[in-house]
FIVEX-952594 format. One record per residue (C-alpha): x, z, y. Coordinates in steps of 0.25 Angstrom, whole numbers, padded with zeros to 4 digits, always signed. Last residue first. Layout:
# residues N
XZY/...
This chain:
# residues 450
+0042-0045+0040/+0043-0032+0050/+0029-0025+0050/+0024-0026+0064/+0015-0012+0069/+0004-0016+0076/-0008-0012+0064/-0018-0008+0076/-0020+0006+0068/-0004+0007+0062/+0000+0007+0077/-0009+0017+0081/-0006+0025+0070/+0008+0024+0073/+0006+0028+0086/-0002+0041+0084/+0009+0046+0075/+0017+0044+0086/+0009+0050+0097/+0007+0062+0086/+0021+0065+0086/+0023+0063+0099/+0011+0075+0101/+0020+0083+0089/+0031+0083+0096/+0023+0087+0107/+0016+0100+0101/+0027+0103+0095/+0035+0104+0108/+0023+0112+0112/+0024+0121+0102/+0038+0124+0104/+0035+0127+0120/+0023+0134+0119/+0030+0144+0107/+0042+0145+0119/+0034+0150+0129/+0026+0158+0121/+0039+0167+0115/+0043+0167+0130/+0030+0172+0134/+0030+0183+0123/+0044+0187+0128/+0039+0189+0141/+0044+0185+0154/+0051+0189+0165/+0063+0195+0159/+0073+0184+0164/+0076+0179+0152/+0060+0178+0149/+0058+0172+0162/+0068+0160+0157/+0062+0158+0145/+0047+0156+0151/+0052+0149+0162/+0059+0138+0151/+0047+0141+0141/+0036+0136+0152/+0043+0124+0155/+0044+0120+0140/+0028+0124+0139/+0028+0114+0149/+0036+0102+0147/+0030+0103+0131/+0017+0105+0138/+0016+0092+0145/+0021+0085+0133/+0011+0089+0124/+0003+0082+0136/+0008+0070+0135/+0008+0069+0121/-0005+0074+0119/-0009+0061+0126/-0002+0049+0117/-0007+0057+0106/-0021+0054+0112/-0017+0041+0114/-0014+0037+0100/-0026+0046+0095/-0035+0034+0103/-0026+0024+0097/-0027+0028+0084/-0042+0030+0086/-0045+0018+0091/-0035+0009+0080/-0042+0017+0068/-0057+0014+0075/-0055+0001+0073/-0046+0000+0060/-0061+0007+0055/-0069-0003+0062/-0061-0013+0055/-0063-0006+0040/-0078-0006+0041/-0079-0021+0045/-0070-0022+0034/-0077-0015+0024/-0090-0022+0027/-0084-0034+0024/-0078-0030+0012/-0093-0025+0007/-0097-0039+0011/-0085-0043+0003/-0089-0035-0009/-0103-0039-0009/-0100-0053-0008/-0092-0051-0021/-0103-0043-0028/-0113-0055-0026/-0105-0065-0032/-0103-0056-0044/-0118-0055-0045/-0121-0071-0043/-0109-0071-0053/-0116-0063-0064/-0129-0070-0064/-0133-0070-0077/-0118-0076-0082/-0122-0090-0082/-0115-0104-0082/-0100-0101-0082/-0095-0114-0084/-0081-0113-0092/-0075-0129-0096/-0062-0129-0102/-0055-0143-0104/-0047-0151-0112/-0034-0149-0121/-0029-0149-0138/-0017-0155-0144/-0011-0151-0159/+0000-0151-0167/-0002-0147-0181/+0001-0161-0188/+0012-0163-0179/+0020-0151-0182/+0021-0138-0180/+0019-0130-0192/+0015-0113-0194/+0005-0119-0207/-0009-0124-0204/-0012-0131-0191/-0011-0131-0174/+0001-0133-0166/+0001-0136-0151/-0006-0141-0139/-0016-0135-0129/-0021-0140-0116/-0033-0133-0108/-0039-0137-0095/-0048-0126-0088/-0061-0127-0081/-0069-0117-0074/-0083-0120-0070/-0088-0116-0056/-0100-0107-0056/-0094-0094-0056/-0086-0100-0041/-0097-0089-0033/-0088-0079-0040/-0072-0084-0036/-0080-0087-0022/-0083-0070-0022/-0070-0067-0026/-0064-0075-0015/-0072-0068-0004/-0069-0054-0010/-0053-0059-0008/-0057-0064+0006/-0062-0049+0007/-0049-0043+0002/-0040-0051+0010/-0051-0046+0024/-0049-0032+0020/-0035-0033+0019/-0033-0039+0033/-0043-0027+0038/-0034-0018+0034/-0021-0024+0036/-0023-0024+0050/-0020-0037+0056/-0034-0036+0064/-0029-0027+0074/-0042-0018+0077/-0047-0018+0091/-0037-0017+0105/-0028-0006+0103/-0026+0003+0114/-0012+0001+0120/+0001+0011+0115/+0008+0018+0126/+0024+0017+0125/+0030+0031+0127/+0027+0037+0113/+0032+0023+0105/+0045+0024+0114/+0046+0036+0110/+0049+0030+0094/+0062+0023+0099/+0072+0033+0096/+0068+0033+0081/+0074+0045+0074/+0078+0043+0059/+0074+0052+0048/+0082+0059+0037/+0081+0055+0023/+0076+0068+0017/+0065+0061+0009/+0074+0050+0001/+0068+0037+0006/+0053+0030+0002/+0051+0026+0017/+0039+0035+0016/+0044+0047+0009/+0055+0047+0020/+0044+0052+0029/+0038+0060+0021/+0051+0068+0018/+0055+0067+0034/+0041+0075+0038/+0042+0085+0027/+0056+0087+0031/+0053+0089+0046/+0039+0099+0040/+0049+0105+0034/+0059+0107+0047/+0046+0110+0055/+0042+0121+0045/+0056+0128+0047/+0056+0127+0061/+0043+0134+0063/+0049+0144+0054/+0060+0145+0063/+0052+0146+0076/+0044+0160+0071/+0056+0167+0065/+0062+0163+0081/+0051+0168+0084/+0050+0182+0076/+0064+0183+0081/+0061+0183+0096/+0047+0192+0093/+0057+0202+0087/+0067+0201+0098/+0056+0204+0109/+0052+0218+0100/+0065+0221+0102/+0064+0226+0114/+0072+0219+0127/+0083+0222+0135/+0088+0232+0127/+0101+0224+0127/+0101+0221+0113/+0086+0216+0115/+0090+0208+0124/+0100+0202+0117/+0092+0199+0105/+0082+0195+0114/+0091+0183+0119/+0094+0179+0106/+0078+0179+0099/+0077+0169+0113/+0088+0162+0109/+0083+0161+0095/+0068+0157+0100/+0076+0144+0107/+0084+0140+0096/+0071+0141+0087/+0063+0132+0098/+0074+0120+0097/+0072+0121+0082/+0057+0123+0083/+0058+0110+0092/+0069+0102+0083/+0061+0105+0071/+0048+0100+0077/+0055+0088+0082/+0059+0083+0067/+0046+0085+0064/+0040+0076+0076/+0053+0065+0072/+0047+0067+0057/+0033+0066+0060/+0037+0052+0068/+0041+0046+0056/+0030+0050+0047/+0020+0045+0058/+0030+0031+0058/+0031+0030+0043/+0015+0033+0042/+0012+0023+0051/+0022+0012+0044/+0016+0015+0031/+0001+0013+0034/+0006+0001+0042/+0012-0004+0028/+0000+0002+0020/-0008-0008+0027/+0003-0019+0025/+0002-0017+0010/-0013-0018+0009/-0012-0031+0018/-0002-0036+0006/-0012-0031-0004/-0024-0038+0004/-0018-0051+0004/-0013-0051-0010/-0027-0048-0012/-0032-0062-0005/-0021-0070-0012/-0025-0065-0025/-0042-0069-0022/-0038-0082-0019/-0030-0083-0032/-0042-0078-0040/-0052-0088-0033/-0043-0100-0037/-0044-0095-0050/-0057-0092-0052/-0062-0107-0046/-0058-0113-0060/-0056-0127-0063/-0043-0133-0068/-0038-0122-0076/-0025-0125-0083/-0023-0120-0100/-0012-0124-0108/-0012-0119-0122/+0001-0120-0131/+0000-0122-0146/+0001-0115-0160/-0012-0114-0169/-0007-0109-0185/-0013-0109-0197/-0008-0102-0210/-0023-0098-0214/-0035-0102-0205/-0047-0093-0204/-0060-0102-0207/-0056-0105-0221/-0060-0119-0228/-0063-0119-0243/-0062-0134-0248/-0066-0138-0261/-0058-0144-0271/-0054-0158-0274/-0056-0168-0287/-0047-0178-0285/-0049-0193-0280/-0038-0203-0284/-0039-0198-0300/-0043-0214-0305/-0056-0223-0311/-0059-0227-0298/-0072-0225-0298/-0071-0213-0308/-0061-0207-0298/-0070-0208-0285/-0083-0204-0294/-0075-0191-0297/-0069-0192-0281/-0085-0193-0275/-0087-0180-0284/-0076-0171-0280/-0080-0176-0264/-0090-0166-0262/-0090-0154-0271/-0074-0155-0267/-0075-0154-0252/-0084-0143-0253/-0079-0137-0241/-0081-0121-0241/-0078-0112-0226/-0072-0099-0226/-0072-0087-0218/-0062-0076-0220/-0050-0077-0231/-0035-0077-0227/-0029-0080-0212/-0015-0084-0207/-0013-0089-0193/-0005-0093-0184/-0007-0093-0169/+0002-0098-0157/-0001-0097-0143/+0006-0104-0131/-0001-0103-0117/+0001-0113-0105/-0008-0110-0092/-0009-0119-0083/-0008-0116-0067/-0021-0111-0058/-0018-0096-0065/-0006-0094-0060/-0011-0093-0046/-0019-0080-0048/-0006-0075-0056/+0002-0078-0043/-0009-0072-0036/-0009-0059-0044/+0006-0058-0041/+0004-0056-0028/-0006-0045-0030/+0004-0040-0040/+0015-0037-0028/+0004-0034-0017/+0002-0022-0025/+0016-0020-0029/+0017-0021-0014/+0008-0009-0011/+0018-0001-0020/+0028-0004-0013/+0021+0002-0001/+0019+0015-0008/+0034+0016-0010/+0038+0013+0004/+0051+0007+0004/+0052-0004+0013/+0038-0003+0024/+0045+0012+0024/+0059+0006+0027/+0054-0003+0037/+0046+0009+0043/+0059+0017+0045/+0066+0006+0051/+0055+0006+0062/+0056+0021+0062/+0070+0019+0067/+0068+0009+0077/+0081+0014+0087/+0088+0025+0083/+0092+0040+0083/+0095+0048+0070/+0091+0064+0066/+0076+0065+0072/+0073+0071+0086/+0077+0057+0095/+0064+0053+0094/+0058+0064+0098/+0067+0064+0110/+0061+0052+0114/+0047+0059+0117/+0054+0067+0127/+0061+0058+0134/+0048+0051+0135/+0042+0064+0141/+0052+0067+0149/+0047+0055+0157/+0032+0057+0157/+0023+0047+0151/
């Protein structure tokens, strides 16, 4: 690359308010920090988190205290002839003896609903056999994997679009000091006619087309502020600070255009992408086990103690002990599992497949942003060529002019190629930057700090 070309490409980063050395840096740390719709991608992994600790809650006891009283009146009821039976046996009884010792007795009407009863205890359940559980937690940690690789992929989203957004602002920035630079140079030129004129050295139709463009290069300069404003608004968006929060130069992004980038050599494989996929599929592959495990029985062990018996009383007479074992076999279900295991390795072949598709995708990503990368890297050159150019041109074209050599039409030319081509190659770094970062964000090579 040419000499004055480097100096050149680090006077764009020298176009904003501040100097300083890794600027952008400290910019993207303040992004990965405050960015709204990155905290709301750790919510997410916040409850996946806590889904495994609730996963892993389920292998201890649980202790659960109930208490029930109850009053009831009427509904089904149940008749006892204890008296029918047993009067006659206390008459002989009485006679026998000749004595009242066995009285007459009624009988008995039992009610299913009991009235003025009350069940108060303390239930303590643990599971000591059951395949689901273990499964479940399994299953958690795989999704906690795939949230956190969900995060870092919006991550390097983030930090692309922080760096494009940041180099759209030093372009903008630039544009504003070319119309700028090029209204001071249509106002002198508008000057020198003016005199001209006044000395009837020149018609006025020469000061009309000087001030239509100066009229001309200030509405350019208008829409470059805004489009300057827009850029810094967006920008500040991202980092989640106040809009007009002015921007920072980076002295050392030049050093990005001066140093030539290798080919990439195949897709990185600590892409998120494919490091989700492959979280999500082992979580496929736990569901599928959890399935195949239908026929293993499940079997809990259960404990309960407390109060039991008619009248709101605690006392021994009403306490009670109950424990043992809960056996659930399931036996049949017309073949619902063999269809549910089924579905299960359907979704990871269908996984599979996704991520074949998804590495020849990241495949031809990293080509083409390299190959856009270099194309940049070309138009860069050559936009340069034309900016030593077309300002070469201007300088004879200027200095014929003042000596009445030249045209006012091929002045007005002169300096149009020349604006336009500063444009043109702020605009080409802008696009070598752009193109970096893409490149960057394709083979995943920027290191987040820990």
């Amino acid at each position: 690359m040419k000499p004055k070309l480097i100096t050149a490409l680090f006077l764009l980063a020298g176009s904003v308010v501040t100097y300083g050395q890794n600027v952008l840096d400290g910019y993207i740390l303040k992004g990965l920090e405050s960015n709204l719709a990155l905290k709301q991608r750790s919510f997410d992994l916040q409850k996946a988190q806590l889904d495994l600790k609730r996963a892993q809650a389920l292998f201890y006891p649980q202790v659960n205290f109930a208490s029930e009283y109850t009053l009831a009146g009427g509904g089904r009821t149940q008749q006892l002839p204890i008296g029918d039976l047993l009067n006659g046996v206390y008459s002989t009884l009485n006679q026998l003896t000749s004595s009242t010792k066995f009285p007459q007795i009624e009988n008995e009407t039992i009610n299913f609903l009991p009235n003025n009863f009350h069940d108060t205890r303390v239930a303590v359940t643990m599971p000591l056999i059951n395949t689901d559980l273990r499964y479940n937690r399994r299953i958690k940690e795989e999704l906690i994997n795939s949230s956190q690789a969900d995060i870092d992929i919006y991550k390097r989203e983030l930090v692309k679009e922080i760096k494009q957004s940041y180099y759209r602002c030093l372009q903008a920035e630039r544009s504003v000091e070319i119309y700028t630079a090029a209204l001071n140079v249509v106002r002198e030129n508008l000057r020198v006619n003016e005199k001209l004129v006044k000395n009837t050295m020149a018609t006025k139709e020469v000061l009309l087309r000087s001030k239509a463009q100066v009229s001309q290069v200030e509405a350019s300069l208008i829409e470059a502020r805004n489009n300057q404003q827009n850029a810094v608004a967006y920008f500040n968006f991202l980092l989640n600070q106040p809009l007009e929060t002015p921007v920072d130069a980076d002295s050392s992004i030049a050093t990005q255009l001066n140093a030539l980038m290798q080919a990439p050599q195949g897709i990185p494989q600590k892409r998120e992408e494919l490091i989700k996929l492959k979280s999500v599929q082992k979580a496929l592959e736990h569901n599928l086990r959890l399935t195949q495990s239908y026929h293993i029985p499940r079997l809990n062990a259960f404990y309960n103690v407390g109060f039991q018996g008619f009248g709101f009383r605690f006392n021994g007479d009403q306490f009670y002990q109950l424990g043992g074992l809960q056996l659930q076999w399931s036996l049949f279900r017309g073949n619902d599992n063999k269809y549910r295991i089924k579905q299960s390795q359907t979704d990871i072949d269908a996984l599979r497949n996704r991520y074949d598709e998804t590495e020849k995708q990241l495949s031809l990503h990293v080509q083409t942003a390299y190959n856009n990368y270099r194309s940049a890297l070309q138009s860069l050159q050559s936009a340069y060529d034309e900016v030593e150019s077309t300002s070469e041109t201007y300088r004879f074209t200027d200095r014929r002019y003042r000596e009445g050599l030249a045209l006012q039409i091929e002045l007005i030319d002169a300096r149009t190629q020349m604006t336009n081509a500063e444009l043109k190659y702020s605009l080409a770094q802008l696009a070598v930057l752009t193109r970096i970062a893409e490149l960057e964000r394709a083979t995943a090579t920027y290191t987040f700090s820990q």
